[in-house]
N, C-alpha and C positions, 0 to 999 in steps of 0.2 A: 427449606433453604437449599440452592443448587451445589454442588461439591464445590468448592475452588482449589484452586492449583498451590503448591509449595509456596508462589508468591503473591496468595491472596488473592487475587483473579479467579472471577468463576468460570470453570470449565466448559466451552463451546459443547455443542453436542448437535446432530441432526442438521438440518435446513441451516442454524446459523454458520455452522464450519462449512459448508458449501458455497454460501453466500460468497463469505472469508475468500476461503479456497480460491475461487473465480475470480473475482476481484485482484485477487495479490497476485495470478497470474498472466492476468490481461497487462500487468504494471512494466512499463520496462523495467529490464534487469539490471541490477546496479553491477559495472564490470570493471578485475582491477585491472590497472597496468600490466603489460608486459613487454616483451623483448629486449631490445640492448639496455643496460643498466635497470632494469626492472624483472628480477627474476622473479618465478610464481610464484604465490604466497602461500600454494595449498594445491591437491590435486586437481590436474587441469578438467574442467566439465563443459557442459554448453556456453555459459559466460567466457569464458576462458576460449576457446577455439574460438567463438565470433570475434573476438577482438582480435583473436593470432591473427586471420581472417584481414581484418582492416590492416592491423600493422605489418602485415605483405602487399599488400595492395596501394598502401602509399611510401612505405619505403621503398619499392621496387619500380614505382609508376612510372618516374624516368631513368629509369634501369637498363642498359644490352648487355644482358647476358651470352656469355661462347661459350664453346669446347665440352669438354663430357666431363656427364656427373659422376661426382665420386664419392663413394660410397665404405665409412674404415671398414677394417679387415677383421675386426671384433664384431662387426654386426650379423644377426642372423637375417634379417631381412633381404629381402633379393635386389638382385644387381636393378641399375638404371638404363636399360640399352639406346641412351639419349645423346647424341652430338650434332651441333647446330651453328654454324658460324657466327650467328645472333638469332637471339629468340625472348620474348618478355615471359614473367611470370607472374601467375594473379594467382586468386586464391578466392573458396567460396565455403563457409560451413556452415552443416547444419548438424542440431544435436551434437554429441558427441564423435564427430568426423571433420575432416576439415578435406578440401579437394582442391589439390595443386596443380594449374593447367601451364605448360612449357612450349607455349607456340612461336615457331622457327618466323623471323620478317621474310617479308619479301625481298625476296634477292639470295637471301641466306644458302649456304652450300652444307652440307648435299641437301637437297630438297626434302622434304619428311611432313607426313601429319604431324600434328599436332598431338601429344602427349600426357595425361592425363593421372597424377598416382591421388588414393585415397587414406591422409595419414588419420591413425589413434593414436594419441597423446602417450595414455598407457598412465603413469604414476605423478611424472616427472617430466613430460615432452614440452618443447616450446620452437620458435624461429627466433634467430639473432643474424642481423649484420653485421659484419667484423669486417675488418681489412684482412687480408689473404695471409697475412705473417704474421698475424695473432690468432689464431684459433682458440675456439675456445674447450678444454676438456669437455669430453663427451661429443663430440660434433660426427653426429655419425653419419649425416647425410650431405653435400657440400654442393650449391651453384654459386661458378665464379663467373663475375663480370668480364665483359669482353672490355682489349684497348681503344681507344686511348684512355687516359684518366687513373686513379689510381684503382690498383684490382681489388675489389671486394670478392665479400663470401656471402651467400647466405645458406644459415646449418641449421639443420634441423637437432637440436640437443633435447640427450633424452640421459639423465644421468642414471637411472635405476635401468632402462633399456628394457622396456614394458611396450612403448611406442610399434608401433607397426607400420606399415605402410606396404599398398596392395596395384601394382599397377590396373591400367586401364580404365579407371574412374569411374566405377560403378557401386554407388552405396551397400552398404552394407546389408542385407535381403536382412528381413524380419525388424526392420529398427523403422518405429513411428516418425510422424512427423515433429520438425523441429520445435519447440515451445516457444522459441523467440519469434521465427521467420514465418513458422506456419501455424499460428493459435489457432485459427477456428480451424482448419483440418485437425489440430493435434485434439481442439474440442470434442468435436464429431467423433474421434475414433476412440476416445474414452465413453462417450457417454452411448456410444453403440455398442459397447462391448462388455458392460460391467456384469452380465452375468456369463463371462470367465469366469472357469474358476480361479484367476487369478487373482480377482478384487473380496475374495474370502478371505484373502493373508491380511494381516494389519496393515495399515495405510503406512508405516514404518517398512515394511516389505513392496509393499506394491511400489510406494514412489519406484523404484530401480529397476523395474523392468523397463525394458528401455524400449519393449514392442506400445507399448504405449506413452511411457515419458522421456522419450529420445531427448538428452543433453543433464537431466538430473541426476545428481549422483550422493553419496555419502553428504558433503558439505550442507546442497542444499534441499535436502530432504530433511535437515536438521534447521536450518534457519524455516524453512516453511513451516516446519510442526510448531517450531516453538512461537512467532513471530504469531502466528494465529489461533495462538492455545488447542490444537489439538491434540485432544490423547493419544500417543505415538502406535499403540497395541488395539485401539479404536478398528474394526471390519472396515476398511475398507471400503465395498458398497455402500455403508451403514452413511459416511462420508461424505460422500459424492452421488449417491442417487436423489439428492433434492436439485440437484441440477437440471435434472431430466424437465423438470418445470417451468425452468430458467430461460433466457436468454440473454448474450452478455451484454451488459449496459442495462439490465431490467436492477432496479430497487433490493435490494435484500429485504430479507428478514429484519437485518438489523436496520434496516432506514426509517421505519415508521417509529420504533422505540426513539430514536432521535427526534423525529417531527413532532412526536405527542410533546414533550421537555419542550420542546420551544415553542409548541403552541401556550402549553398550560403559562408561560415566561411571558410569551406576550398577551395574554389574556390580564392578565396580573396587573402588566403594565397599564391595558387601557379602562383596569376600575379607578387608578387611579388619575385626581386632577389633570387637565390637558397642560395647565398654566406650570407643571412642576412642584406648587407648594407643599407642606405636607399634609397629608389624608386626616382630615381632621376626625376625633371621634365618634363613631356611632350613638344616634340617641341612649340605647340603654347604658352608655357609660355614663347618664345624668343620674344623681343622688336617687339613691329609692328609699320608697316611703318608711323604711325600717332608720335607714342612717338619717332624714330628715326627723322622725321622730326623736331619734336620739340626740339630734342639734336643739329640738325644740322649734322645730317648724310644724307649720300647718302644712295639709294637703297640698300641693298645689293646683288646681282646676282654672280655667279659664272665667267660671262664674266669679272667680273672686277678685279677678283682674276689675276694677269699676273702668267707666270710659275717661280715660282723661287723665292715666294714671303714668306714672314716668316710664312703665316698661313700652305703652307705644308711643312717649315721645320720644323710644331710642329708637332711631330708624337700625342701627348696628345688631340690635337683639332678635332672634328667630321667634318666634311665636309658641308656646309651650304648646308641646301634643296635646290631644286629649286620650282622656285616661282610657288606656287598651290598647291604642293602636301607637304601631310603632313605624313611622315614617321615615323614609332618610331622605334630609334635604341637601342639596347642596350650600355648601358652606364660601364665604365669602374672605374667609380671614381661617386662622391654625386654629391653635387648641383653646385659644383666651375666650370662649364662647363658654364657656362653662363657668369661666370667673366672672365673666359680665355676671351673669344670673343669677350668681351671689350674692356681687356686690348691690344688685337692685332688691333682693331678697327681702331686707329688713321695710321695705317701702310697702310689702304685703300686710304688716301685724296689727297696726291697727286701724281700724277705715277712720279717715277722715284725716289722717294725717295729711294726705296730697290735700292739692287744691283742688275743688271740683264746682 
């Protein structure tokens, strides 16, 4: 019998948790809310940045932004050396990084490239819109809209101050590709690299390197183990090298266990009747010769049927086997095929009672 888990489920092992594995990652990721009235729910990871992600890029979309960024005096992070008479802001991340570009419109004073910083969230980080006279605690990084209209903020809040942010916009060197935006590259550079010795640690360690699963982190390294029953302390390799066989969109392991079920289901279905009624029963559920004995009947054989006798003036009655072989006919009517039989029974016992 295979081990199962605390909640009865048996525990995946080999080619099926790979299958799993692939599949649950190919799936989009379900991502929660954030920004203005929707603080995070849990430390920000790659679901988390991609949305931050969206929600700067259409909060902001008809946005002019001025003047220079500001940066509180609590923060360790370095200065912003950005001033711009107008300039929009967009936003783009992958894995765990998200990358803010601040490019100056046309016409805008003093003239400037284009400007580029790379934030980490860190514990606690996120962006909020606020009106300029409401800040919100923790606001450590600040771009304010340019007039007319009324002045907005948008802050980067980081309340534990974990968050970083690196000018110049250059990713972060050693961190894989994104799981969301770039699967098959992030595929490829897993399944090119499993004899690391990095995929020797439990597959509970490995998720978190981030040189191969750039954006997963504590949370969902936890929903992935449990969500696909594997065992958290499970090698790693042991895991993921039935992949190497794979390709994504190919059948698992687990697909044919399903198919054989709904074949043997609809095999099932087509011994019985086309017409729906029900399966009438098998010749051997007719009286055998021990319980006819025991009624006090004779054998039954076809010799003793005479011609002319009322079992073939019922056109309704099947024909009695002959003795040995066992045939199955199809039946025209349910189960009352066995009471007829009976009830013409007593027309056997003595000859000459029918008319002949």
């Amino acid at each position: 019998m295979p081990p199962s888990d605390p909640l009865g489920s048996p525990v995946k092992t080999g080619s099926d948790i790979a299958a799993s594995l692939d599949a649950h990652l190919a799936q989009p990721a379900v991502i929660l809310p954030t920004g203005p009235g929707h603080p995070p729910h849990r430390m920000p990871e790659g679901p988390e940045l991609h949305l931050a992600s969206h929600f700067v890029n259409e909060a902001c979309r008809e946005l002019v932004f001025g003047g220079c960024v500001e940066k509180s005096p609590v923060s360790r992070n370095p200065e912003v050396p950005f001033e711009s008479s107008a300039y929009s802001i967009s936003a783009l991340a992958r894995g765990k990084e998200l990358r803010l570009t601040l490019s100056p419109l046309p016409g805008a004073q003093p003239p400037r490239e284009p400007l580029a910083l790379v934030f980490r969230f860190g514990m606690t980080g996120s962006f909020q819109l606020v009106p300029s006279d409401a800040l919100p605690p923790h606001a450590h990084l600040r771009f304010y809209t340019a007039p007319p209209g009324p002045r907005l903020a948008l802050c980067f809040v980081d309340i534990r101050r974990f968050g970083r942010w690196d000018l110049g916009g250059e990713w972060q060197p050693g961190r894989g590709p994104c799981v969301l935006l770039e699967y098959e590259q992030f595929r490829e550079n897993v399944l090119r690299n499993l004899a690391d010795k990095a995929f020797d640690r439990p597959i509970c360690e490995a998720l978190l390197d981030q040189r191969f699963f750039n954006g997963i982190g504590n949370y969902l390294r936890a929903e992935i183990l449990y969500r696909l029953r594997i065992p958290p302390f499970e090698k790693a390799r042991t895991v993921l090298e039935a992949l190497q066989q794979r390709r994504p969109g190919d059948p698992g392991p687990l697909a044919p266990k399903g198919g054989k079920s709904r074949k043997k289901k609809s095999q099932g279905a087509q011994q019985g009747p086309e017409d729906g009624v029900e399966v009438p029963p098998s010749p051997n559920k007719a009286p055998s010769r021990t319980q006819r004995a025991q009624r006090g009947l004779p054998k039954q054989t076809t010799a003793q049927v005479p011609e002319g006798t009322s079992l073939q003036q019922d056109p309704e009655a099947p024909p009695v086997p002959d003795k040995g072989k066992r045939r199955r006919r199809k039946a025209t009517s349910g189960r009352h095929r066995t009471r007829k039989i009976k009830a013409d029974t007593p027309s056997l016992e003595p000859e000459g009672t029918s008319a002949s």
